[in-house]
LODRENLUM-265030 format. One record per residue: residue in three letters; z, y, x of N, C-alpha, C in turn; residue number from 1. Coordinates in nm, 4 decimals. Layout:
BEGIN
   gumi       n.zz       n.yy       n.xx      ca.zz      ca.yy      ca.xx       c.zz       c.yy       c.xx   lumlum
    ALA          Z          Y          X          Z          Y          X          Z          Y          X      NUM
...
END
This chain:
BEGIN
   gumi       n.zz       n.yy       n.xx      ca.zz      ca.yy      ca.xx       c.zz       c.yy       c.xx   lumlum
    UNK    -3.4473    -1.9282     6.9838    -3.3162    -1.8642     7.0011    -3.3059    -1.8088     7.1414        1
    UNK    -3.2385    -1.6979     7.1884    -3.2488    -1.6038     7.3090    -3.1303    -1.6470     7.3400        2
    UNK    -3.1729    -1.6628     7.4905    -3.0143    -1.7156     7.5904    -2.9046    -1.6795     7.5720        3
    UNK    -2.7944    -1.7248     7.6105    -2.6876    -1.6345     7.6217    -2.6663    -1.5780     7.4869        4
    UNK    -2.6699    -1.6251     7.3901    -2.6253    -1.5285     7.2688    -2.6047    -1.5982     7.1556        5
    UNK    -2.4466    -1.6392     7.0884    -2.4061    -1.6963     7.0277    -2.4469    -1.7153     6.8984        6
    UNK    -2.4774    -1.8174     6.8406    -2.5340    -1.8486     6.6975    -2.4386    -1.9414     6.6374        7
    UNK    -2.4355    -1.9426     6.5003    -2.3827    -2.0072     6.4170    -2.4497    -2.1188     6.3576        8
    UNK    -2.3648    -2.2471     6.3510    -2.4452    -2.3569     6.3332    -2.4326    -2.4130     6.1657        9
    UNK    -2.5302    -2.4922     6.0943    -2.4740    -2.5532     6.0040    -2.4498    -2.6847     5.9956       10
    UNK    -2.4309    -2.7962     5.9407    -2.4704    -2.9509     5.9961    -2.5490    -2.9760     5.8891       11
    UNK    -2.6682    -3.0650     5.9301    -2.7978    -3.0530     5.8108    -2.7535    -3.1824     5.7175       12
    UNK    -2.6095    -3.2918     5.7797    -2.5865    -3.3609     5.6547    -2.4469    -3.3000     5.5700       13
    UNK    -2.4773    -3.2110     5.5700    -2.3475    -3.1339     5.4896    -2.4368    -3.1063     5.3638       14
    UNK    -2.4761    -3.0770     5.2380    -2.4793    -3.0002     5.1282    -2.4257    -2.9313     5.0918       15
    UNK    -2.4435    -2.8131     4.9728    -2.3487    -2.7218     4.9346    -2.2224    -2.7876     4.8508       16
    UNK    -2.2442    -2.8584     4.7488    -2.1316    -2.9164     4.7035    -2.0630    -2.9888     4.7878       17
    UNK    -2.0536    -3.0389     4.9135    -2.0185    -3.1337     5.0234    -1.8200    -3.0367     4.9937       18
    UNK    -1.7162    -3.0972     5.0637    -1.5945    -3.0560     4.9812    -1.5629    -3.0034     5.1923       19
    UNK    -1.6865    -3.0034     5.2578    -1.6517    -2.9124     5.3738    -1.7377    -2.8814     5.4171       20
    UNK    -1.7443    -2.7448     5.4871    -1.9192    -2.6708     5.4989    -1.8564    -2.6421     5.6820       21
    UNK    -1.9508    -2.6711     5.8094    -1.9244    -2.6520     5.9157    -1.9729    -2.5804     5.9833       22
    UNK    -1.9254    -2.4750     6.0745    -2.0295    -2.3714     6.1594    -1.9968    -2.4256     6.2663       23
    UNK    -2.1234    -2.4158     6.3836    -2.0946    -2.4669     6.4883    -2.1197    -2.3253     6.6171       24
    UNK    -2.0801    -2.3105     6.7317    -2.1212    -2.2309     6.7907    -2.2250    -2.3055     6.8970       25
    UNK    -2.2977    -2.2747     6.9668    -2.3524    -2.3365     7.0543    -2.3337    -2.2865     7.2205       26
    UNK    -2.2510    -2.3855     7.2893    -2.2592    -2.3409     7.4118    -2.3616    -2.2837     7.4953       27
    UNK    -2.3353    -2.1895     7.5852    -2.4529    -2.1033     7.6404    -2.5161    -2.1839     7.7731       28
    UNK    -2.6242    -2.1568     7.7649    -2.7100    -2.2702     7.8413    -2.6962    -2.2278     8.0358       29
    UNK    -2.6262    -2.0931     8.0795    -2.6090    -2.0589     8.1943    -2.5124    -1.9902     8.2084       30
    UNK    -2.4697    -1.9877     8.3276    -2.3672    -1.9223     8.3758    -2.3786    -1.7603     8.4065       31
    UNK    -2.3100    -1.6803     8.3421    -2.3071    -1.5532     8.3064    -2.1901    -1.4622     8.4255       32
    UNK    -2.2016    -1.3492     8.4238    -2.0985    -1.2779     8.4877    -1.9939    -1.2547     8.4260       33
    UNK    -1.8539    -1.2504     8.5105    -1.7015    -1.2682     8.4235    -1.7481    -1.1225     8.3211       34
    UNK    -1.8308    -1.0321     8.3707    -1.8256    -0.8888     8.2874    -1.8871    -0.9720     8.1376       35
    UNK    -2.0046    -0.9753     8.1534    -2.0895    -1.0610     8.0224    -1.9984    -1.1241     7.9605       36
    UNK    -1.9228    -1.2424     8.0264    -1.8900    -1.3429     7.9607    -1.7887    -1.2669     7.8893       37
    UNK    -1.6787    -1.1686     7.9334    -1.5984    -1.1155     7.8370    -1.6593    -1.0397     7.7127       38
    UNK    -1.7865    -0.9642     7.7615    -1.8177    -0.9243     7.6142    -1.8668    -1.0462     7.5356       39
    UNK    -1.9094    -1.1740     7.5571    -1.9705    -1.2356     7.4445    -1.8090    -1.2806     7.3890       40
    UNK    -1.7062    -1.3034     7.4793    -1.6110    -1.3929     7.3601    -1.5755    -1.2719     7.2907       41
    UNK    -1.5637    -1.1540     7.3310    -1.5170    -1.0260     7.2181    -1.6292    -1.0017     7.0719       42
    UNK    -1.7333    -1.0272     7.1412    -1.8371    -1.0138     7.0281    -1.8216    -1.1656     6.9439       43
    UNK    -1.7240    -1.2819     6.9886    -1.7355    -1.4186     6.9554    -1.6035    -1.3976     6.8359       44
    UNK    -1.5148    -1.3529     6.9449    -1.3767    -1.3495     6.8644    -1.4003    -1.2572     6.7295       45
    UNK    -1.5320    -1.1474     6.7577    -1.5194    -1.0631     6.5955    -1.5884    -1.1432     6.5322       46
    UNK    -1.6872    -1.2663     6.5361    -1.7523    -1.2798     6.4772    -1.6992    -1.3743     6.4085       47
    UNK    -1.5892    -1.4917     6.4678    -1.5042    -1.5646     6.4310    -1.3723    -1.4735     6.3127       48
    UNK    -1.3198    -1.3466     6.3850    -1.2691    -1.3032     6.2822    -1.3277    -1.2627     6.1034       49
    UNK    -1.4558    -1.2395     6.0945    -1.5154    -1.1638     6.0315    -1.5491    -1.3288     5.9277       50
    UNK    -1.5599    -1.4139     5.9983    -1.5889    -1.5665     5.9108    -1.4817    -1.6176     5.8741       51
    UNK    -1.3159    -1.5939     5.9153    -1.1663    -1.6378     5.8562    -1.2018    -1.4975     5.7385       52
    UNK    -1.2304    -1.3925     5.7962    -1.2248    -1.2689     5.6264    -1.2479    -1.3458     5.5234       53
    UNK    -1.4198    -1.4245     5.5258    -1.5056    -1.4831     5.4823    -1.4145    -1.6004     5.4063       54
    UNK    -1.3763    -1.6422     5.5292    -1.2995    -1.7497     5.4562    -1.1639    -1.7595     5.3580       55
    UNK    -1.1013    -1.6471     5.3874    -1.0185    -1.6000     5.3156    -1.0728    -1.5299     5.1436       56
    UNK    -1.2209    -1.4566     5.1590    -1.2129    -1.4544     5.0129    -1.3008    -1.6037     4.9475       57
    UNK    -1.3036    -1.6641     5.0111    -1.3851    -1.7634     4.9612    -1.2049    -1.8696     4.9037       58
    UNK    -1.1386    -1.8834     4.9889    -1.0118    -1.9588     4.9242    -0.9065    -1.8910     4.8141       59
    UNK    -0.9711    -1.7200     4.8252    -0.9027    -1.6270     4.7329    -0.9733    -1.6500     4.5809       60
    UNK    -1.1103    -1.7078     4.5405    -1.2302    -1.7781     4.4785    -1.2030    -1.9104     4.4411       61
    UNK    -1.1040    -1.9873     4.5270    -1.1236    -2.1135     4.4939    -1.2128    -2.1566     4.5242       62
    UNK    -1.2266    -2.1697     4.6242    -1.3443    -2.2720     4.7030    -1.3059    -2.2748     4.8583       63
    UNK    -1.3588    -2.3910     4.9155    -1.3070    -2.4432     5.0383    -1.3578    -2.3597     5.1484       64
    UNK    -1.3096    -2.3523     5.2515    -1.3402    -2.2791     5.3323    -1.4094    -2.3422     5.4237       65
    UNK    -1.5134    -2.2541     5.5553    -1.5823    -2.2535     5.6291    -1.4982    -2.3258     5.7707       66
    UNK    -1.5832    -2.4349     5.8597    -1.4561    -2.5044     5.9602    -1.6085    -2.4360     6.0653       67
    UNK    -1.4922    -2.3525     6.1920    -1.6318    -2.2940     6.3134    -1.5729    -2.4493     6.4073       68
    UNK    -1.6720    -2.5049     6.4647    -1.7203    -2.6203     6.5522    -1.8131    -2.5189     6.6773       69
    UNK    -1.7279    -2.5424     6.7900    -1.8437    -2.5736     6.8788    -1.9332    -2.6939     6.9429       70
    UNK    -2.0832    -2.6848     6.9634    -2.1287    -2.7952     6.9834    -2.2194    -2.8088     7.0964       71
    UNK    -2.2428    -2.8911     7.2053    -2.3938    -2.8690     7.2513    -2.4446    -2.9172     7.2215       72
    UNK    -2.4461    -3.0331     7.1856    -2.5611    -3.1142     7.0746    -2.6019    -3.0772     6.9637       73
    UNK    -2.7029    -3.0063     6.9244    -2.7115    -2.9278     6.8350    -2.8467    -3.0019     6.7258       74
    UNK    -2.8657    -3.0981     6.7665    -2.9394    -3.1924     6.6836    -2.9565    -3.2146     6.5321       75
    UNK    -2.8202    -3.2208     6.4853    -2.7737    -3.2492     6.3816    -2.7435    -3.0984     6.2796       76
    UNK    -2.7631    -3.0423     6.3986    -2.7135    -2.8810     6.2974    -2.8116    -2.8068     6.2731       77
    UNK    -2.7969    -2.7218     6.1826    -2.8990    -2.5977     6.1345    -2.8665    -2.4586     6.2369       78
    UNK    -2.9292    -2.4156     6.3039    -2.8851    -2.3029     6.4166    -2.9528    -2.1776     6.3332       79
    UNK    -2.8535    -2.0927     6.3156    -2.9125    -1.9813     6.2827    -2.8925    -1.8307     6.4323       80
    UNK    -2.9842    -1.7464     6.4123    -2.9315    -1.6473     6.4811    -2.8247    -1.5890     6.4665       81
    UNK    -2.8031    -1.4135     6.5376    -2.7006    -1.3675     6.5100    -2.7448    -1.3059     6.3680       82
    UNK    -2.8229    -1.2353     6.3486    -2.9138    -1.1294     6.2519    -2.8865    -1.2467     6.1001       83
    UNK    -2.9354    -1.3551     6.1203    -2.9235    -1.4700     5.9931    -2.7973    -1.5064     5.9687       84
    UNK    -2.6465    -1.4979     6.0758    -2.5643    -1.4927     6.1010    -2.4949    -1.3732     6.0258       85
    UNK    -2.5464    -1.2558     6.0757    -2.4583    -1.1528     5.9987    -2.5297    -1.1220     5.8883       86
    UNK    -2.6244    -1.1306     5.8368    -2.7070    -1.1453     5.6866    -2.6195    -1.2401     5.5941       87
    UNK    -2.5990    -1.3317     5.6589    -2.4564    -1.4701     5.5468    -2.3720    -1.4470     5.5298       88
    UNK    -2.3282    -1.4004     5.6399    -2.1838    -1.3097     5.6525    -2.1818    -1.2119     5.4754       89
    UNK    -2.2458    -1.1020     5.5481    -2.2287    -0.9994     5.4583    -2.3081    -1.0265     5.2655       90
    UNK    -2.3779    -1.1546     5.2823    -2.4368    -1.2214     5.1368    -2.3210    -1.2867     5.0737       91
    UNK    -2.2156    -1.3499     5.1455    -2.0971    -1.4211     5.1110    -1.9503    -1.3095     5.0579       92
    UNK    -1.9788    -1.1971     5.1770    -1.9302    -1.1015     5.1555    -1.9297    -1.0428     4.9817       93
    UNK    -2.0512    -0.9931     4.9757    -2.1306    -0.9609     4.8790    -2.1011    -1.0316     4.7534       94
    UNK    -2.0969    -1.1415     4.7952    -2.1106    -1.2571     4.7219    -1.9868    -1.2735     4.5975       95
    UNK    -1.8862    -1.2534     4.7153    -1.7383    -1.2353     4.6782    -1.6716    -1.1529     4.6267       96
    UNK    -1.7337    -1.0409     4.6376    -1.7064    -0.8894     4.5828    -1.7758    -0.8981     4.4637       97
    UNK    -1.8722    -0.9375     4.4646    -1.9720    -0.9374     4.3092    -1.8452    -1.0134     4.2022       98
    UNK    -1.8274    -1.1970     4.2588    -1.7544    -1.2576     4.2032    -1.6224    -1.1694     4.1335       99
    UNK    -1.5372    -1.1253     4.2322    -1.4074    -1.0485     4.2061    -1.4401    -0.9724     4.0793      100
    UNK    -1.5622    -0.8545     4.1265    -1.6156    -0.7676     4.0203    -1.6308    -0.8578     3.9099      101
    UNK    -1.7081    -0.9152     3.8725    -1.7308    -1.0232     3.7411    -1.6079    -1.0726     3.7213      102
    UNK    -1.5517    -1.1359     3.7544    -1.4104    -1.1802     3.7510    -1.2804    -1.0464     3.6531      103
    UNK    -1.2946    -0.9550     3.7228    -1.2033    -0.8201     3.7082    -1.2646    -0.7966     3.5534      104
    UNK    -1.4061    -0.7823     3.5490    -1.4335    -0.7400     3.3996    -1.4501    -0.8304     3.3498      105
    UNK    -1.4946    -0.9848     3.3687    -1.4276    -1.1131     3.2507    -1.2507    -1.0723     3.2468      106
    UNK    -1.1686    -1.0171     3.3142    -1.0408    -1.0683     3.2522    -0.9767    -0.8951     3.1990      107
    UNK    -1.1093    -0.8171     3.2108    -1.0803    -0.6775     3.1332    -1.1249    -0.7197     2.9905      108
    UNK    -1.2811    -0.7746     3.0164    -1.2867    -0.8076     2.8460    -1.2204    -0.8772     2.7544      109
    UNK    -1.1087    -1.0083     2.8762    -1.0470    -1.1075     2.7747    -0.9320    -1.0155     2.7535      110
    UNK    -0.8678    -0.8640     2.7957    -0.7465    -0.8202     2.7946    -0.8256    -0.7166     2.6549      111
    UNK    -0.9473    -0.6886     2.6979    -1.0281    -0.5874     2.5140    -0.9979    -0.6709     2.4295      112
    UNK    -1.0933    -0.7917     2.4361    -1.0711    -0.8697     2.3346    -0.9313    -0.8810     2.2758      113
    UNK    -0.8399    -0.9540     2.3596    -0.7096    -0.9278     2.3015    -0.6737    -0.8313     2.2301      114
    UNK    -0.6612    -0.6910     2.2740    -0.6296    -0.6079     2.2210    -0.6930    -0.5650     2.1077      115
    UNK    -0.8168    -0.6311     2.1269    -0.8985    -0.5480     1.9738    -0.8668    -0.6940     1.8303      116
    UNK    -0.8397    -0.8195     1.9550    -0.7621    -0.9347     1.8488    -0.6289    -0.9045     1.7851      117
    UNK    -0.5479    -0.8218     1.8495    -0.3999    -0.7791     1.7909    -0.4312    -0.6637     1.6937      118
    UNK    -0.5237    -0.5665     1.7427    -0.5287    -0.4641     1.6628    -0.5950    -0.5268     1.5220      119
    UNK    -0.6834    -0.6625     1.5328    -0.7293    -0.6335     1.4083    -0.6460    -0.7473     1.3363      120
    UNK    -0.5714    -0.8091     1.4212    -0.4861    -0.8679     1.3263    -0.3460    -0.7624     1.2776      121
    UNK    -0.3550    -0.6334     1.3308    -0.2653    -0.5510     1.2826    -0.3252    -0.5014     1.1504      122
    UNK    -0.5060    -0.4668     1.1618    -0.5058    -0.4229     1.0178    -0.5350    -0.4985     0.9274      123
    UNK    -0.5405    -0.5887     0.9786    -0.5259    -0.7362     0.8974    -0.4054    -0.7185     0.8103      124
    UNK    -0.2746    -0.7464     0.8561    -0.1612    -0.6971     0.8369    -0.1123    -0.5879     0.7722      125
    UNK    -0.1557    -0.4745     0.8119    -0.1443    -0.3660     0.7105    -0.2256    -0.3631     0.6251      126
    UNK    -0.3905    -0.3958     0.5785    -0.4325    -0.4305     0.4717    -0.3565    -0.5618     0.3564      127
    UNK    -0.2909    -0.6278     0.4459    -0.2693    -0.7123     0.3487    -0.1176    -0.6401     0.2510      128
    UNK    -0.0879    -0.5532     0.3480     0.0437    -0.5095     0.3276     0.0134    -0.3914     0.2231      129
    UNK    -0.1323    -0.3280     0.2312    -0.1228    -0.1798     0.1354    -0.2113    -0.3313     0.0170      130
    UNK    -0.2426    -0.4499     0.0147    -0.2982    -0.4616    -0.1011    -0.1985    -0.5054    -0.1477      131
    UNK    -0.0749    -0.5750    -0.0780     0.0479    -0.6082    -0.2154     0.1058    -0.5169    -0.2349      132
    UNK     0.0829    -0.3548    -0.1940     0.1586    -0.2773    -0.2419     0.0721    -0.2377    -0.3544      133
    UNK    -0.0221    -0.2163    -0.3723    -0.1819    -0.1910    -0.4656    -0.1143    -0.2613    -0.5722      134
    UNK    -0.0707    -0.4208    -0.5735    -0.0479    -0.5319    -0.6530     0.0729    -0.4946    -0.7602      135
    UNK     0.1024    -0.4217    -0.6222     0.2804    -0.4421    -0.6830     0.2758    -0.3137    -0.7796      136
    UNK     0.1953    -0.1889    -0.7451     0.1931    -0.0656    -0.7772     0.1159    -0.1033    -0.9331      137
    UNK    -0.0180    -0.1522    -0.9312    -0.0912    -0.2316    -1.0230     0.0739    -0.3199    -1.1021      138
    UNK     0.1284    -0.3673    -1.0698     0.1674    -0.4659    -1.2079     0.3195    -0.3439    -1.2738      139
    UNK     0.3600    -0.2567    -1.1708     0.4310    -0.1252    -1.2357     0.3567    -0.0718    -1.3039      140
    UNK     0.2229     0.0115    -1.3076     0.1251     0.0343    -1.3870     0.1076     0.0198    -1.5276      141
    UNK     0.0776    -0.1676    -1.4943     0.0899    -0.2522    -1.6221     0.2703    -0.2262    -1.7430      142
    UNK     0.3342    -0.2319    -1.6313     0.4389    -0.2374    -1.7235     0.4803    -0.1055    -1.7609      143
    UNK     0.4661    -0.0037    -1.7124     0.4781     0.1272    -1.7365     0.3563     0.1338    -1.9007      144
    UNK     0.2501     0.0987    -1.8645     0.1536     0.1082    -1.9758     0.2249     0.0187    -2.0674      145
    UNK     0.2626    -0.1036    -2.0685     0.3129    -0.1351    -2.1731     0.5015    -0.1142    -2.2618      146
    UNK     0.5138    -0.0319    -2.1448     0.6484     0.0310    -2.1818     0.6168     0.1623    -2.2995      147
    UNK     0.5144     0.2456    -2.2518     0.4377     0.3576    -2.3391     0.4067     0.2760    -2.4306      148
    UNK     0.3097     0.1912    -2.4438     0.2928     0.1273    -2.5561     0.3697     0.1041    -2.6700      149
    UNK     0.5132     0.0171    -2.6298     0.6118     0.0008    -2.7159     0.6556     0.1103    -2.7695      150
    UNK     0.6668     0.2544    -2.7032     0.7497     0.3171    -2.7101     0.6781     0.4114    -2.8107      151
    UNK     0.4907     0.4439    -2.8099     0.4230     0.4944    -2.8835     0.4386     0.4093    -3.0309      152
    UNK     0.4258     0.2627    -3.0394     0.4973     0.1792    -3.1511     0.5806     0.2449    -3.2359      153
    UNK     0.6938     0.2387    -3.1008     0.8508     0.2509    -3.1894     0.8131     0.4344    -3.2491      154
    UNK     0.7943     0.4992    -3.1861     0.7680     0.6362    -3.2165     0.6396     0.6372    -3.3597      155
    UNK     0.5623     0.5889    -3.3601     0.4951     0.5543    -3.4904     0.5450     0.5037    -3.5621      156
    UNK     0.6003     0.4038    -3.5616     0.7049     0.3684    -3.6574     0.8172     0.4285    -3.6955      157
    UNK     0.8504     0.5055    -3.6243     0.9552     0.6095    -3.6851     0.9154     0.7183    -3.7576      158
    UNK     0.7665     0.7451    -3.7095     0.7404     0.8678    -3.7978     0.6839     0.8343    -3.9267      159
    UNK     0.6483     0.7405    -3.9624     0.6083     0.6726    -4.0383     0.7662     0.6064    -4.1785      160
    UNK     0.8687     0.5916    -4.1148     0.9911     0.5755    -4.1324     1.0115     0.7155    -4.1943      161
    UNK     1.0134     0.7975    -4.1535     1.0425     0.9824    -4.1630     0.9813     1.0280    -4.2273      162
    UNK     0.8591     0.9565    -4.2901     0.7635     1.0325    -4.3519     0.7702     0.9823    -4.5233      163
    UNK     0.7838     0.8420    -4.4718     0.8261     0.7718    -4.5856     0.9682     0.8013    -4.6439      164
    UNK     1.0618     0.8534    -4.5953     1.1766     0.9176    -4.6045     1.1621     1.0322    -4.6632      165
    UNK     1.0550     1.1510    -4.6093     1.0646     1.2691    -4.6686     0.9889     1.2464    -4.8034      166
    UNK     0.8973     1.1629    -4.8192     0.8601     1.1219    -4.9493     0.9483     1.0996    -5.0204      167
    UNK     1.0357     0.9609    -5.0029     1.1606     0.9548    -5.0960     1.2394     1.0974    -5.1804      168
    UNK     1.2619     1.1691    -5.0664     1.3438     1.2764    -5.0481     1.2854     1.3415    -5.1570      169
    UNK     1.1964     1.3989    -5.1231     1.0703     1.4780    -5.2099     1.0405     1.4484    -5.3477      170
    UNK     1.0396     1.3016    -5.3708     1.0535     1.3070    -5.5185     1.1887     1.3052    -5.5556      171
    UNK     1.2573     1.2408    -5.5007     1.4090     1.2506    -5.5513     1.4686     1.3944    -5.5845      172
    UNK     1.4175     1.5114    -5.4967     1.4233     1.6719    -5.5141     1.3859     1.7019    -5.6407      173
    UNK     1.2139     1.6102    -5.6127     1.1257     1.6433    -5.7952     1.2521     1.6590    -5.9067      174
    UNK     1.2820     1.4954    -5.8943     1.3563     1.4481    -6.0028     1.5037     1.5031    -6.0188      175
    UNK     1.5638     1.5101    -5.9079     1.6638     1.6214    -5.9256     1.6648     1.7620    -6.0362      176
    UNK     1.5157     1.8603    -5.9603     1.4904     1.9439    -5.9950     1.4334     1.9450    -6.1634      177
    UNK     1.3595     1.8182    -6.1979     1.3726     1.7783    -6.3534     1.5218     1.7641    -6.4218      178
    UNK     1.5598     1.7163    -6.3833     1.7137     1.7048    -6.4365     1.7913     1.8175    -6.4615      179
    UNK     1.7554     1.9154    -6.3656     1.8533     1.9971    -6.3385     1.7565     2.0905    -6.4426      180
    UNK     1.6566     2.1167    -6.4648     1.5785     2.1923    -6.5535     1.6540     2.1748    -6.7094      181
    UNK     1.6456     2.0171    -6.6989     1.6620     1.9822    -6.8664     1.8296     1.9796    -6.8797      182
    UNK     1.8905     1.9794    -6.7683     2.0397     2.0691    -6.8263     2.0336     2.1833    -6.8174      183
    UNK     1.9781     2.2540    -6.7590     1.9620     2.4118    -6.7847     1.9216     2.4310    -6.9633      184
    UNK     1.8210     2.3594    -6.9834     1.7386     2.4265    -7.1329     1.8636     2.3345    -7.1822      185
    UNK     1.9252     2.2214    -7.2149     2.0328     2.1739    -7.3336     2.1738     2.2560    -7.2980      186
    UNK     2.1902     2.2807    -7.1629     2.3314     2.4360    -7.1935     2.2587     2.5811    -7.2630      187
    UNK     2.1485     2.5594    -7.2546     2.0860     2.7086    -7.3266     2.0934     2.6603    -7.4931      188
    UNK     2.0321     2.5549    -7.5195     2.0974     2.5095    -7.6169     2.1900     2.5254    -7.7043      189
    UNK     2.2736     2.4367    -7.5654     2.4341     2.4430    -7.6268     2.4376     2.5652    -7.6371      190
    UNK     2.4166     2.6896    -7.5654     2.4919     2.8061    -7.5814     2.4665     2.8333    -7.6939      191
    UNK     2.3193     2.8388    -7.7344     2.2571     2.8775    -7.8454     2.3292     2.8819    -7.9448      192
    UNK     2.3781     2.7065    -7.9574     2.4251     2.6277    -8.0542     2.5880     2.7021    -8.0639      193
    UNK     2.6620     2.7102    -7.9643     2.8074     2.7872    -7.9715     2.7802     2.9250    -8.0287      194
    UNK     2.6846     3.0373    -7.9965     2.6785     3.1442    -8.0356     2.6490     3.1433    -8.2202      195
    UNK     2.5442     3.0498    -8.2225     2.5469     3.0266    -8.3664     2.6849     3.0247    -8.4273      196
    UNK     2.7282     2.9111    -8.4016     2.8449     2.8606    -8.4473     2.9797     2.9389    -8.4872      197
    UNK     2.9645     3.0297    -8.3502     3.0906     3.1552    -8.3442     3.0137     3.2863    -8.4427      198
    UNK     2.8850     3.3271    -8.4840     2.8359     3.3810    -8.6041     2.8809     3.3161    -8.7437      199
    UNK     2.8588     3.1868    -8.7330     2.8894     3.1172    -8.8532     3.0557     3.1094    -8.8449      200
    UNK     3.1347     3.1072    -8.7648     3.2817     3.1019    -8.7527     3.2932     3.2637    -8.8090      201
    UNK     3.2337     3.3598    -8.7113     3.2421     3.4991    -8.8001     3.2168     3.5268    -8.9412      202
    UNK     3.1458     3.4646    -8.9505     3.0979     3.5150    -9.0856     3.1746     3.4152    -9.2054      203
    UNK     3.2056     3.3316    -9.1977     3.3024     3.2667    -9.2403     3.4086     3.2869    -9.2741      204
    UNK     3.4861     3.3350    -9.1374     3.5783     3.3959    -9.1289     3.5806     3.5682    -9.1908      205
    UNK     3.5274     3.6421    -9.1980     3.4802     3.7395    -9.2698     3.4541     3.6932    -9.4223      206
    UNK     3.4126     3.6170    -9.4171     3.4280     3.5443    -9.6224     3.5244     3.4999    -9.6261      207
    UNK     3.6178     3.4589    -9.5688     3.7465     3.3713    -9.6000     3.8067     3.5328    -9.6154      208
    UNK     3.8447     3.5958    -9.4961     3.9095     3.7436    -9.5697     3.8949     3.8168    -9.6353      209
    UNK     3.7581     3.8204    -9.6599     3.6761     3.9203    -9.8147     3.7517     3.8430    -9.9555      210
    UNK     3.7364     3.7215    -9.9178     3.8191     3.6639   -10.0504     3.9796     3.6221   -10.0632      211
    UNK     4.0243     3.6190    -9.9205     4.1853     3.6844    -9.9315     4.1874     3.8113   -10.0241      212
    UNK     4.1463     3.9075    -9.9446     4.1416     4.0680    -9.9785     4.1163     4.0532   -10.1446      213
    UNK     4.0057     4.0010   -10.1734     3.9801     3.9665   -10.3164     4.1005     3.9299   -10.4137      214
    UNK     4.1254     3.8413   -10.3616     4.2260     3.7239   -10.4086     4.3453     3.8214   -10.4808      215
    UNK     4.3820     3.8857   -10.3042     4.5145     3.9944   -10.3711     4.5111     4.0776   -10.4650      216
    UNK     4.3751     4.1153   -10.4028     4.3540     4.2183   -10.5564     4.3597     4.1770   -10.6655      217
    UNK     4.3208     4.0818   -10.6394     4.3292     3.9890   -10.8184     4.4489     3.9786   -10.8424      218
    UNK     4.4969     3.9255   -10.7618     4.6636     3.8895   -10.8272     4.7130     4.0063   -10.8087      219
    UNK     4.7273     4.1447   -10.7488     4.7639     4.2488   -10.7494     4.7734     4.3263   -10.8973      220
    UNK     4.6562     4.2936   -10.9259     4.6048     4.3852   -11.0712     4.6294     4.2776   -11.1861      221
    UNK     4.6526     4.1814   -11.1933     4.7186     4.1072   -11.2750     4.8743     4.1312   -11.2587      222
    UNK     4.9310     4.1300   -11.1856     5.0686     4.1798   -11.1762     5.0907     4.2703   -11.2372      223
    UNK     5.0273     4.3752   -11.2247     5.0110     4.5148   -11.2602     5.0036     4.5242   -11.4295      224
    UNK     4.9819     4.4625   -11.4747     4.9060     4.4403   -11.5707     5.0112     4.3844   -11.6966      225
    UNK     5.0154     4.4507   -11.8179     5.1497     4.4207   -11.9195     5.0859     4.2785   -12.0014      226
    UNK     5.1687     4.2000   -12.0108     5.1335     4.0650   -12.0465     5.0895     4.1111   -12.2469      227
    UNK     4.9625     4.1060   -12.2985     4.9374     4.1194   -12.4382     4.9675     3.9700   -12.4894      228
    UNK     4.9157     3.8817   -12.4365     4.9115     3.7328   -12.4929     4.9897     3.6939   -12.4013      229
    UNK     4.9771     3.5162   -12.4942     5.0836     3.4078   -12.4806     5.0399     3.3600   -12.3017      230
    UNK     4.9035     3.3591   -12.2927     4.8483     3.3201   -12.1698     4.8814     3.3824   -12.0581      231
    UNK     4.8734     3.5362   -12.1210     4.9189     3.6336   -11.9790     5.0625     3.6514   -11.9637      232
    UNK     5.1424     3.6093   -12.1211     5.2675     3.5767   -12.0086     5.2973     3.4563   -11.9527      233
    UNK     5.2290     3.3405   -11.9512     5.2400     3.2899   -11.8906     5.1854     3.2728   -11.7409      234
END
């Protein structure tokens, strides 16, 4: 290690899991000029600031922070340079930024995940929602089909009703139309039978007056007639 030039210590019975980690500085082995000595505490004070940064993202992490010790007994400690010094620095640095980074996208993926957990319990949800409508649409379906059904029934059965009806109808017309035939031919008949009848009434009647007419004459010409015998005058 080169004079005059501040190093950071570790203590060699500390471990990493140990629940406190210690830096030590090491006092400078000679007496320096007030000019020097102000630049080393300025170069001391950044280097001390730059290890509270340190320490600040390390308690921003959850984990304990770094305690700076100065020491001259340096026996017990691990002495690093400045160079091994600002190499830890900026590995812890590093270190911490990586963490954050990993950190930022573990709690982006647990915010995907979520979201792709809501979304698929949304189409979870709306599948379950278009299959009881499917269900519901399906058992209207059903009853619509069996509403047609009945209704193709009742409609077969009516025509069937209607048909059997116009049958009725149809012979009953037949039989009408027989009936109505065979009073047609017995008034032709009858007429027949009246026209006869009123010939035979004529002609009858025409002999009943041929033998009036007769008659008178007879008794006309007997009137007429001078009684010779007992008979004709009587």
């Amino acid at each position: 290690m080169t004079e005059a030039t501040h190093t950071f210590l570790l203590p060699t019975s500390t471990s990493f899991d140990s629940t406190k980690k210690i830096v030590s500085t090491a006092a400078p082995k000679a007496q320096e000029s007030s000019k020097s000595s102000d630049g080393l505490m300025t170069e001391k004070q950044r280097e001390e600031a730059e290890w509270e940064s340190i320490n600040v993202l390390l308690l921003m992490h959850g984990l304990k922070p770094l305690s700076l010790v100065e020491r001259t007994d340096t026996k017990d400690l691990i002495i690093f340079d400045k160079q091994s010094s600002q190499r830890m620095r900026e590995n812890l640095k590093t270190l911490m930024e990586e963490t954050s980074r990993q950190q930022n996208m573990i709690q982006e993926l647990i915010e995907t995940n979520k979201q792709l957990k809501n979304e698929l319990q949304l189409q979870h949800s709306r599948a379950a929602d278009q299959e009881q409508r499917a269900n519901d649409l399906e058992q209207i379906m059903e009853s619509v089909k069996s509403k047609i059904g009945e209704m193709e029934d009742e409609s077969l059965n009516r025509v069937c009703q209607q048909q059997n009806k116009i049958k009725e109808l149809q012979k009953e017309h037949k039989a009408l139309q027989a009936k109505c035939e065979h009073y047609k031919k017995k008034r032709m008949e009858q007429q027949e039978t009246i026209a006869s009848l009123q010939k035979d009434i004529c002609r009858l009647t025409k002999e009943d007056e041929e033998r009036i007419i007769t008659q008178n004459r007879v008794f006309s010409y007997l009137c007429k007639r001078v009684p010779h015998t007992i008979l004709d005058r009587q």
